[in-house]
C-alpha positions as CSV (number, residue, x, y, z in Angstrom):
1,X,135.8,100.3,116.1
2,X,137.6,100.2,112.8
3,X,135.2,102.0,110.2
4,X,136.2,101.3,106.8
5,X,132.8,101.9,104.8
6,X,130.7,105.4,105.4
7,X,127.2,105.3,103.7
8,X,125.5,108.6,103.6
9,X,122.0,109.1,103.3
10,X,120.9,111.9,100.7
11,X,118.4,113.8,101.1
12,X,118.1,116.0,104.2
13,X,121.8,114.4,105.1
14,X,123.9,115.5,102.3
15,X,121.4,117.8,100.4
16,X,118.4,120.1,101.3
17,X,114.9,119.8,100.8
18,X,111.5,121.9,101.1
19,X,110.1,119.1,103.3
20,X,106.3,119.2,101.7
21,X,107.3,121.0,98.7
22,X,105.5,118.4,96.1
23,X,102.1,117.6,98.4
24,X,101.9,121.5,98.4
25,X,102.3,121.6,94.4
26,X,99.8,119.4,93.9
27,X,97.7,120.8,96.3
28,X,97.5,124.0,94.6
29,X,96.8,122.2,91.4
30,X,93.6,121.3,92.9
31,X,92.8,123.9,94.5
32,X,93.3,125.8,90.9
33,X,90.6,123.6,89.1
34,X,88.2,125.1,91.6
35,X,88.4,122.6,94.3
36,X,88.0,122.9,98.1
37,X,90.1,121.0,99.7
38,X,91.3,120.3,103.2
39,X,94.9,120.7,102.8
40,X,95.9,119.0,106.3
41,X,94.0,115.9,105.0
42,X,95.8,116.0,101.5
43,X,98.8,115.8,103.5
44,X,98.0,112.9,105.3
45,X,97.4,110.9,102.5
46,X,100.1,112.1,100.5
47,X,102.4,110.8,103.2
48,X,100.6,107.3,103.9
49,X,100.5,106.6,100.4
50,X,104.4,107.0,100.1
51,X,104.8,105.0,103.0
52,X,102.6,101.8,102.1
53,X,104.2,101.9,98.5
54,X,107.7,101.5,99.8
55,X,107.0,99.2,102.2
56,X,108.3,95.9,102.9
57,X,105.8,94.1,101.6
58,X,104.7,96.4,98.7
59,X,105.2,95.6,95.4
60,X,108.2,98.0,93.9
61,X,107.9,100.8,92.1
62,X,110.3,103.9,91.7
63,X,109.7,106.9,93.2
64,X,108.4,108.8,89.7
65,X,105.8,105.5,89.5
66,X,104.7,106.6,93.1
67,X,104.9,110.1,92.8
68,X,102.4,109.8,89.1
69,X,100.4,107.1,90.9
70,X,99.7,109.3,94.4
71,X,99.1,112.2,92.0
72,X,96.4,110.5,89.9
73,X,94.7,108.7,93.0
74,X,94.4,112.8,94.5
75,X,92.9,114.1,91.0
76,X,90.6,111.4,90.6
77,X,89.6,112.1,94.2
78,X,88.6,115.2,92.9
79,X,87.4,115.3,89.3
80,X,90.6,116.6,88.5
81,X,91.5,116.4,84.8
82,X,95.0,117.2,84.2
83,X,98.1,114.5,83.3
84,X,99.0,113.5,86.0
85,X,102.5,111.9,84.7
86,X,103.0,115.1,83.2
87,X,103.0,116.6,86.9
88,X,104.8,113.9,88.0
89,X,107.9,114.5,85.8
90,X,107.5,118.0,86.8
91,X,107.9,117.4,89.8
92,X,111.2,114.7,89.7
93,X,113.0,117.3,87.6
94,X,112.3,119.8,90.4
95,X,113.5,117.9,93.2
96,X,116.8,117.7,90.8
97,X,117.5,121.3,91.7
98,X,119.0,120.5,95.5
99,X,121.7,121.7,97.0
100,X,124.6,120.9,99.2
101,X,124.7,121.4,103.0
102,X,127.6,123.7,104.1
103,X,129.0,121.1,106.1
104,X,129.2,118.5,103.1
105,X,132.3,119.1,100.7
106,X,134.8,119.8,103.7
107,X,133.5,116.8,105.6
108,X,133.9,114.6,102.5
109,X,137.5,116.2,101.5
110,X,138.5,114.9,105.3
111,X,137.0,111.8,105.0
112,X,138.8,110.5,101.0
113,X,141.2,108.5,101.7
114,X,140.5,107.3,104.8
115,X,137.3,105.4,104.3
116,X,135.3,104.4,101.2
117,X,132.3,107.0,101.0
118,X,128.9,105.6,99.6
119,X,125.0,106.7,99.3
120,X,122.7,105.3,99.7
121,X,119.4,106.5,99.3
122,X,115.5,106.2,98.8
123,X,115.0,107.9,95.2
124,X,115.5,106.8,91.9
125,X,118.7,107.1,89.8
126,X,118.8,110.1,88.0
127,X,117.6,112.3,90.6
128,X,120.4,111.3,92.9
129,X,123.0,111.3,89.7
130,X,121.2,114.9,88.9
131,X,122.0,116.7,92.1
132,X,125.5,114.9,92.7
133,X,126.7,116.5,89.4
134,X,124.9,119.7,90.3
135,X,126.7,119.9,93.0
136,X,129.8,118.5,92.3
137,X,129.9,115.5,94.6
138,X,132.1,112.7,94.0
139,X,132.0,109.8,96.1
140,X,133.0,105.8,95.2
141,X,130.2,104.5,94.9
142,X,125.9,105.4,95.1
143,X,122.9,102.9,95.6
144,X,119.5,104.5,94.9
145,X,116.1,102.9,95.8
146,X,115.4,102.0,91.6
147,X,119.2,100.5,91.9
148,X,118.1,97.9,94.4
149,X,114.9,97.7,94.2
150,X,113.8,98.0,97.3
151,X,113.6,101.1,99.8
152,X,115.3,102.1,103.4
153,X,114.3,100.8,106.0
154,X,114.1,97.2,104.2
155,X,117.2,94.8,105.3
156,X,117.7,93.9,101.7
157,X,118.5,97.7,101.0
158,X,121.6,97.4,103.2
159,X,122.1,94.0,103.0
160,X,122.7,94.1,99.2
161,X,125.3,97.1,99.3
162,X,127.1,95.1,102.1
163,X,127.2,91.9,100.4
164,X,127.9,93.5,97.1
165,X,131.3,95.0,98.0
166,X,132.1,92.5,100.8
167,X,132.2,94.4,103.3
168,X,131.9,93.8,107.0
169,X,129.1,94.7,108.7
170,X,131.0,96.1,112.3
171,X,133.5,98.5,109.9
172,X,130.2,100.0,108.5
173,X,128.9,103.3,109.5
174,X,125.3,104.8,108.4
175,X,124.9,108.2,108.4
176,X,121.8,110.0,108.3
177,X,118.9,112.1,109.3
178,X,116.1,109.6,109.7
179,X,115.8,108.0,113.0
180,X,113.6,105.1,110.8
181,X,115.6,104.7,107.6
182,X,118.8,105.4,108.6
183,X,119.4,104.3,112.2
184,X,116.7,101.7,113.1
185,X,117.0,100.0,109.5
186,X,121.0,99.6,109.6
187,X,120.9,98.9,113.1
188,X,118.4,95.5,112.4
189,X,121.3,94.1,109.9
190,X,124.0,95.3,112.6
191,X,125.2,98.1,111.1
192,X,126.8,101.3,113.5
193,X,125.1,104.4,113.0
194,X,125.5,108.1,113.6
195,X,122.5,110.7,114.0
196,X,122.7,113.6,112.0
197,X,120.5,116.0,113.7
198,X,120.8,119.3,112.3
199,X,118.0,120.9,114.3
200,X,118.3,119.2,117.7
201,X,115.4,117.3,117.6
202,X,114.9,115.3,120.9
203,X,115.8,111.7,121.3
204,X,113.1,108.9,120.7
205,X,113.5,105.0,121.4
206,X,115.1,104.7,118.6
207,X,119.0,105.1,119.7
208,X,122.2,105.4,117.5
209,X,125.2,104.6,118.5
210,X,126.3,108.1,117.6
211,X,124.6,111.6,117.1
212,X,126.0,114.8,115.6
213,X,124.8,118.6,114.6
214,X,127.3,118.6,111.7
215,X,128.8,116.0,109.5
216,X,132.4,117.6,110.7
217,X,132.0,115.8,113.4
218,X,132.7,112.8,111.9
219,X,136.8,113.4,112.0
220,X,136.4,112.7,115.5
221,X,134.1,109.4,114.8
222,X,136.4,108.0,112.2
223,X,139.9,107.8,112.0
């Protein structure tokens, strides 16, 4: 297989995150107004509301409409009087302060010039611009969520960045650390994909045509 096109996933791929970090903020929020709350709950919801709102068959919104919109659904839940935009924004500038995975730079300086490198990920567009500069990424070309209007796993998501730089869809590799967004998804347009699991996390159903602990594993994928 003759890979010509790698598209990265961001978050959790290429950058880290405090998985719960924003449910947790806004938790405390509550909890600070004098609320009792049951936090395992909160969590719940926080996560199906994320998940129905960027859907296939949800109307779009960006991720700082979801993240205000969640927010305000949780205070009105509970008498809760502060703005919630205002926390919202708070929150999107936070998760702007990300950074790099050791493996990322050397992986990418071994991979220019021999393929084109893309993202491609579910956030909007200057959160992913934010952290790239942070952090000093270049690559040739990113595709956010707010870009293309719709969100991973959706076939239009990849679809669009395929059909946009005419590329073939068997010289495509996805690369990423969600079995859902970014090995099921590509795989239903029939795009390759490669694993990146970082903490050995067992094997479900859902099975990519590659799987690595670190993305300098990819040398011996592509080339």
């Amino acid at each position: 297989m003759m890979i010509k096109t790698v598209i990265f996933d961001a978050f959790d791929t290429l950058f880290k995150v405090e998985k719960g970090a924003s449910a947790k903020y806004v938790i405390e929020r509550i909890k600070r107004y004098g609320c009792t709350v049951d936090e395992a709950e909160i969590y719940k919801i926080w996560t199906r509301y994320y998940k129905e709102n960027t859907s296939v068959n949800s109307t779009f919104k960006t991720e700082r409409e979801i993240f205000t919109d969640r927010i305000q659904m949780l205070y009105n839940k509970f008498g809760v009087l502060y703005d919630a935009a205002s926390d919202a924004d708070l929150l999107m500038e936070k998760s702007k302060n990300r950074y790099v995975f050791d493996d990322v730079v050397p992986a990418l300086e071994k991979l220019k010039g021999v393929c084109n490198i893309y993202v491609g990920s579910n956030t909007d567009n200057d959160v992913l611009e934010a952290v790239m500069q942070k952090n000093g990424i270049t690559v040739d070309k990113i595709y956010t969520s707010e870009s293309l209007s719709c969100y991973k796993p959706s076939a239009e998501f990849y679809n669009a960045i395929i059909k946009e730089n005419g590329l073939l869809y068997n010289e495509v590799l996805f690369v990423g650390d969600s079995l859902t967004d970014d090995v099921l998804g590509p795989q239903n347009v029939n795009i390759k994909t490669c694993w990146l699991n970082r903490e050995e996390k067992p094997r479900t159903e859902i099975t990519p045509d590659y799987e690595i602990q670190s993305l300098m594993e990819l040398t011996h994928i592509i080339g």
